[in-house]
N, C-alpha and C positions, 0 to 999 in steps of 0.2 A: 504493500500500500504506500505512495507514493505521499510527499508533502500535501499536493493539496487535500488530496482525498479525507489525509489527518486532520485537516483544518477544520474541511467540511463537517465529519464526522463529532468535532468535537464542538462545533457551534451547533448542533442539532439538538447533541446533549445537554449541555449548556442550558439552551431554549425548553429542551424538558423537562428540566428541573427547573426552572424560571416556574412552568406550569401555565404562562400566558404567553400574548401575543398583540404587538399593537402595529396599528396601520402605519406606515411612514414609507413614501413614494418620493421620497427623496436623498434616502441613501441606499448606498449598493452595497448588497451583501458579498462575501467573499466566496462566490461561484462561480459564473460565468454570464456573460453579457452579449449581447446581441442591441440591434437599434432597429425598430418599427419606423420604418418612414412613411411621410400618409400618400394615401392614392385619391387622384381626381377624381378615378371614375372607377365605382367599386367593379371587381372582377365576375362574372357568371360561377353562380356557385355549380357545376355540374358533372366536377369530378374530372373537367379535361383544363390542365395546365396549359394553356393558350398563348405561350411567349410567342410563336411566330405570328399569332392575330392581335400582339400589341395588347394583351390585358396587363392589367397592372402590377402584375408579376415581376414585370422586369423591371418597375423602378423601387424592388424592392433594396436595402441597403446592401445585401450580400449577394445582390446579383450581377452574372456575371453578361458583358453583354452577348457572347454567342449565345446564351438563351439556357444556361446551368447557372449555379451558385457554388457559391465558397461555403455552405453552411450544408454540411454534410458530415454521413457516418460513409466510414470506410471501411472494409476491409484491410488491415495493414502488419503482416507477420512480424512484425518488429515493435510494435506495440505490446503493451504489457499484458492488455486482454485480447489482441488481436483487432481491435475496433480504435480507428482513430475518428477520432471528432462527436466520441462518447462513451458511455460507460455500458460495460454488460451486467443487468442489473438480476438478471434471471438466465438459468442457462451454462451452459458449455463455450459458450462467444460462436463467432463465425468460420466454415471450416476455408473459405475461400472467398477472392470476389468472385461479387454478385450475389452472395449470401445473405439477401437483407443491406444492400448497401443505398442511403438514399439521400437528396438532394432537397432542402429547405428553404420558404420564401415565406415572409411573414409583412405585412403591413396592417394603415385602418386607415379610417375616416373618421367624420363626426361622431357615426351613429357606431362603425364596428373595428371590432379584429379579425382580419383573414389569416389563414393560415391553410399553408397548400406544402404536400410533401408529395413528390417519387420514388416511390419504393422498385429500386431494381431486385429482384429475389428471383430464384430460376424454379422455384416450387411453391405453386400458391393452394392454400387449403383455405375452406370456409363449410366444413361442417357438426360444427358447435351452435351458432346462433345464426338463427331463420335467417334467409334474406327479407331485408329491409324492416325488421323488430325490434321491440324496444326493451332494453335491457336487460339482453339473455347474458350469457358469459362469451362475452365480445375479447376477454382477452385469450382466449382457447383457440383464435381462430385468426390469420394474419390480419393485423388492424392496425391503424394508428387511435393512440390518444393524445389529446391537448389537454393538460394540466396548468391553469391561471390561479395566479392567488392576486385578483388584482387589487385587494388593498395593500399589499406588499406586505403583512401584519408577519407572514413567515409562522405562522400555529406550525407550534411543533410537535404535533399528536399525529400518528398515521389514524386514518380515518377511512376505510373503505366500504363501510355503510352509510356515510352521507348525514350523520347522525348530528354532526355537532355545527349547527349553524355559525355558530363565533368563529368556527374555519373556515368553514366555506360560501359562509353569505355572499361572498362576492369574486366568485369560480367556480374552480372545482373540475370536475375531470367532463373532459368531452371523449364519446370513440365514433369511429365508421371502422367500419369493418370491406373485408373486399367484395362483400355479395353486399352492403348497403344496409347492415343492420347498423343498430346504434346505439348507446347506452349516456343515458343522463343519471341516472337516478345517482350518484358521488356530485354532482353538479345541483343536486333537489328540484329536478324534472321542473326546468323549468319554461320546457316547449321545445318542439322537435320540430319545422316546417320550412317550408321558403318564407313564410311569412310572421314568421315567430321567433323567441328571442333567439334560436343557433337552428342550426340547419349545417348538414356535409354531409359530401358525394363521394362517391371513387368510383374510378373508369378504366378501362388498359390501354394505353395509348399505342399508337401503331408499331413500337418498337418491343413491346410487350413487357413494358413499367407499368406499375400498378400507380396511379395517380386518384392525389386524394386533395379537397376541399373543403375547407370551413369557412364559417361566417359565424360571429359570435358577440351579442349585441355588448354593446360598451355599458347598456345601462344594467344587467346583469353581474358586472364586472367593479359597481362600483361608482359608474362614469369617470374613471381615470381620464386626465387630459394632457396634452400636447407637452413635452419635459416630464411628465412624472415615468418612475418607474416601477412596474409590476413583477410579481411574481411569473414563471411561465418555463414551462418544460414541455417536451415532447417525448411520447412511448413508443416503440416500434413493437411488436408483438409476431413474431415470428413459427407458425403452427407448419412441420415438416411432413408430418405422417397420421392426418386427417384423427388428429386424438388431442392431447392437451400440447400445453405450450412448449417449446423447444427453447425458444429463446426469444431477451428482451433484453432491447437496448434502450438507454435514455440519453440526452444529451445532456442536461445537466447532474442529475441528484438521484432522489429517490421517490417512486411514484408515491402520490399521496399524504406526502410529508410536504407542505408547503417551506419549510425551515431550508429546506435542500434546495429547490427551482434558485434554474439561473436568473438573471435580470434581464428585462426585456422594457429600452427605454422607446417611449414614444415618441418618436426625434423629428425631426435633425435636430441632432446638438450644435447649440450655436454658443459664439463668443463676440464680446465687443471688446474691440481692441481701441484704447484710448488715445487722443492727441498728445504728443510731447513736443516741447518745446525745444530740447535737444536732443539731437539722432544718436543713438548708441553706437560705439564703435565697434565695426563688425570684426574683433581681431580672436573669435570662440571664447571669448571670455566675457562672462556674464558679470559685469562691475556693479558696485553699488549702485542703485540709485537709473540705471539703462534702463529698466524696464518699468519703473515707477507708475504705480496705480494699474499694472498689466493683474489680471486674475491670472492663477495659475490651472493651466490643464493638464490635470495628473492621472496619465495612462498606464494602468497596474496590470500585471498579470490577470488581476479577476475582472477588470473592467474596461479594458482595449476590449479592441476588434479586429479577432486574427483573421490575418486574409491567406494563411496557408496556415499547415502542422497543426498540431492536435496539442491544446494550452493543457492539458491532464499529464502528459507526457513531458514538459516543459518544469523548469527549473523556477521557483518562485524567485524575483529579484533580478533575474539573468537580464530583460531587457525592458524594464521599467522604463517609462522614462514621464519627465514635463515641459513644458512649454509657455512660453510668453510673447506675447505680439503686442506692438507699439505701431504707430505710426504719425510719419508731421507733412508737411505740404508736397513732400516729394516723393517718398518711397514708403513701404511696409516695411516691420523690421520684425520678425519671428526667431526665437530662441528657442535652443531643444538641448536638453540636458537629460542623459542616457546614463542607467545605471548599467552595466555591462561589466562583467567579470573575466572576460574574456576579450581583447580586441582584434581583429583579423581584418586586414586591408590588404591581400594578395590576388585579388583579379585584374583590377584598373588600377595601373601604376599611375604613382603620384605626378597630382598635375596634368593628370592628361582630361583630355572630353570626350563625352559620348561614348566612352567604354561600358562592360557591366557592371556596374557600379550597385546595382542591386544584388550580388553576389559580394560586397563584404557590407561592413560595417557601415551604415550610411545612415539619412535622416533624409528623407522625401517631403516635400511639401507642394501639393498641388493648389491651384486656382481654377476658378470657373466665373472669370471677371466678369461680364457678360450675363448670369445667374440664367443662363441658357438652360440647364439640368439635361444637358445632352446624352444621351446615353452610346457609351464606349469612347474612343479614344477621337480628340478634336486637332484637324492635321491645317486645316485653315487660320483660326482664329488667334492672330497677333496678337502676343506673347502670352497667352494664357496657358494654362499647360503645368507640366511637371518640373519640377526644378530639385536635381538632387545633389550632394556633399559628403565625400568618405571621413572616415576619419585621416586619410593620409592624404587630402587636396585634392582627389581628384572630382570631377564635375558633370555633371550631364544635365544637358536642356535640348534634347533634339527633341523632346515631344513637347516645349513650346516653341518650337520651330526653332531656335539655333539662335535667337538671343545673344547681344555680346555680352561677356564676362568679364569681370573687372571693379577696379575698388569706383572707379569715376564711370562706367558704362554702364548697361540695361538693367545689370544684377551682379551680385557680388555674395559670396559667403567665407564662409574660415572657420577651422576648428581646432579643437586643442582637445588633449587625451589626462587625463588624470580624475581624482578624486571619486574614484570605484568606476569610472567610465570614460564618456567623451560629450562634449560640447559642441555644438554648431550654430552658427550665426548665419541668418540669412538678412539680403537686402533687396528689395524686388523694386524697380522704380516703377512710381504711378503712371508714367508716361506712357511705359513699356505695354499696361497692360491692356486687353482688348476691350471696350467700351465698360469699362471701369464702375461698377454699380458698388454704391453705399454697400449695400448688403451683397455679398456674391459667396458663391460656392466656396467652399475650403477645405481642405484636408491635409493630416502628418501622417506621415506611414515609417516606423523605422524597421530598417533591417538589421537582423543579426546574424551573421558570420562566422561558427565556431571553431571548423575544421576545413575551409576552401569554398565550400559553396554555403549557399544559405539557406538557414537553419528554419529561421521563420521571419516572418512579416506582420508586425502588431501597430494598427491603424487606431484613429479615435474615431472616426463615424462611420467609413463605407469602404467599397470596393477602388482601389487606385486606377484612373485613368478610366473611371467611371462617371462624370459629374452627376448624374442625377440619381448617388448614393452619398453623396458629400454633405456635410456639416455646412453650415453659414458662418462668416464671419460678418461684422456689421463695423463700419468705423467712423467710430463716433467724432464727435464735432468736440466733444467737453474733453476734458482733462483724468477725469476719472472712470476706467472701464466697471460695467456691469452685466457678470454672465449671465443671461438668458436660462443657462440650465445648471442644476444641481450640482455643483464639481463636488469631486470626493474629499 
């Protein structure tokens, strides 16, 4: 059992000997984290994932734009239980891929929570509970569940009679199953329909994935809004030989225990970065006084957004990191301060550009000046784009077109290595960027580097060279920033 799982395990306990549980949708527990970004136009609940028909799927935070996500179990022999990007919570784990491997997109709106999964599995069973019935034993037969605690209260009591309202007044467990049954009664049946508080489909898509759909009203939930954050887990249930269950994976915790679910914020997390009066020197050293009145954005192991590797598997501490953004009449100025225990800068020799430079140790920062929310990578728009920095000098901006570089030209960075890591300073000139919005897309993404290539990728809102999964930046006119969302 691995550090975090220790963690997990001993705040659970903790919380059961507490014996309560209180609402607070503004800190994040030490699990795991995900970001709900909301959709214009809610998706057809009908069990068919519709990324090539432009449903709202794709501007989920962890989607990827060929029409997958980064928010997945895997199959992975080198993981501790065989399953990256979760835990086997029931079972023997997976003998291979395709054994139960699947593919995750979450958003809302005003009124709901969607929640859509691809189960790849190469043997599908459903003969435990009827097609399309209500709360037969749905978990005997391949199914997904959706586990929300959306007052974030984290009740530490397993509960799987549905028994204790002070848990689950505001969630509780959803399933569909692959023949269309379903089960609320963990949730306290609170309506099953297209037109009622939750509703979900599953279908087999022409490649022969099993694809599943929810809809799950917000005011069920709570009505959680826009910044807070909830409770929220996903079951996979895996029936091999048309009898009980084989096997169950989760991606955060443990079913039914709200104490466990990872965090699932209702985003985009935004920041305002405030006026200064003077520019910080961009020499990777973060001086007194540089980034004055900047809030800090502190990306933790439990509360990034990994865009690769499986954070279970992952070293607490290894690639922390925070950040600060300033800005005065000319340029942005963004700081990023990495805890790293390890530094590795052997791909892209020092001082060069446009190498891979996402292969060692680096600090990414992208733009979506423009607040365009384009989905995939933008090869047109003047100088918006990515903008990266190793820790040994070297640079890359070919995906904002090739920008000059420099202490007096487009953009500028520098970094320095010490104090359990490394530092990076970036300088992006206003001029540089493409129709420049008060508020525009934003994103950090750092890489970690540990043995030649790279290890993982821990973002704060969305998918890299994605804009319409990016966080907002806003810059403000005053002297004093104020974040928009919860920081830890």
């Amino acid at each position: 059992m691995n550090i975090m799982r220790k963690t997990c395990l001993l705040c659970a306990v903790l919380l059961l000997l507490a014996g309560i549980a209180f609402a607070d949708r503004s800190t994040f527990d030490n699990t795991r984290t995900r970001v709900a970004m909301p959709f214009a136009t809610p998706p057809t609940i009908d069990g068919f994932i519709d990324i090539a028909g432009g449903e709202s799927w794709v501007y989920a935070a962890h989607a990827v734009p060929n029409g997958n996500s980064y928010w997945t179990f895997r199959f992975n022999a080198n993981a501790e239980d065989f399953v990256m990007g979760g835990n086997v919570t029931s079972g023997p784990g997976p003998y291979g891929t395709g054994d139960c491997d699947a593919d995750i997109w979450v958003g809302y709106d005003s009124q709901n929570l969607y929640v859509a999964v691809r189960v790849i599995d190469d043997f599908l069973c459903s003969d435990s509970a009827a097609a399309n019935s209500a709360n037969g034993n749905t978990w005997e037969d391949d199914s997904v569940e959706v586990f929300v605690d959306g007052d974030n209260s984290n009740y530490p009591t397993r509960d799987t009679a549905g028994s204790k309202p002070e848990g689950w007044s505001t969630g509780g467990q959803y399933v569909v199953t692959i023949n269309n049954a379903y089960r609320e009664a963990e949730a306290g049946n609170p309506g099953y329909g297209p037109n009622a508080a939750w509703y979900g489909r599953s279908e087999m898509d022409a490649s022969g994935n099993m694809n599943f759909e929810f809809r799950i009203s917000l005011a069920i939930l709570g009505n959680p809004k826009p910044g807070d954050i909830i409770g929220f887990d996903i079951a996979i249930n895996d029936d091999d030989d048309y009898g009980t269950l084989e096997n169950q994976y989760t991606w955060a915790g443990q079913t039914h225990v709200e104490a466990t679910y990872g965090n699932l914020i209702l985003g985009p997390r935004s920041y305002t970065a405030p006026k200064v009066s003077a520019a910080p020197k961009i020499d990777g050293t973060i001086s007194a006084g540089e980034y004055a009145g900047a809030q800090e954005i502190n990306v933790t192991h439990y509360t990034g957004n990994y865009a690769m590797a499986d954070e279970w598997e992952l070293e607490v501490g290894d690639h922390d990191w925070s950040a600060w953004a300033v800005h005065d009449d000319a340029a942005i100025y963004v700081a990023v301060k990495v805890i790293d225990d390890i530094i590795v800068a052997d791909t892209a020799p020092a001082g060069t550009e446009d190498q891979s430079t996402w292969e060692d140790d680096s600090v990414e920062i992208f733009f979506d000046s423009d607040a365009s929310d384009t989905r995939g990578r933008v090869s047109s728009n003047l100088w918006e784009g990515q903008y990266v920095f190793t820790t040994n000098g070297a640079w890359r901006d070919n995906e904002a077109n090739n920008p000059l570089f420099g202490a007096s030209d487009d953009w500028f960075a520098a970094s320095t290595v010490g104090g359990g890591g490394y530092t990076v300073e970036f300088k992006v000139v206003k001029d540089s960027l493409f129709e420049m919005k008060d508020t525009m897309g934003f994103e950090i993404a750092v890489n970690d580097d540990d043995t030649g290539a790279r290890k993982t990728q821990l973002a704060w809102n969305g998918y890299p060279h994605n804009e319409a999964t990016y966080g907002n930046i806003t810059l403000s006119p005053g002297g004093v920033g104020v974040a928009e969302w919860a920081l830890y």
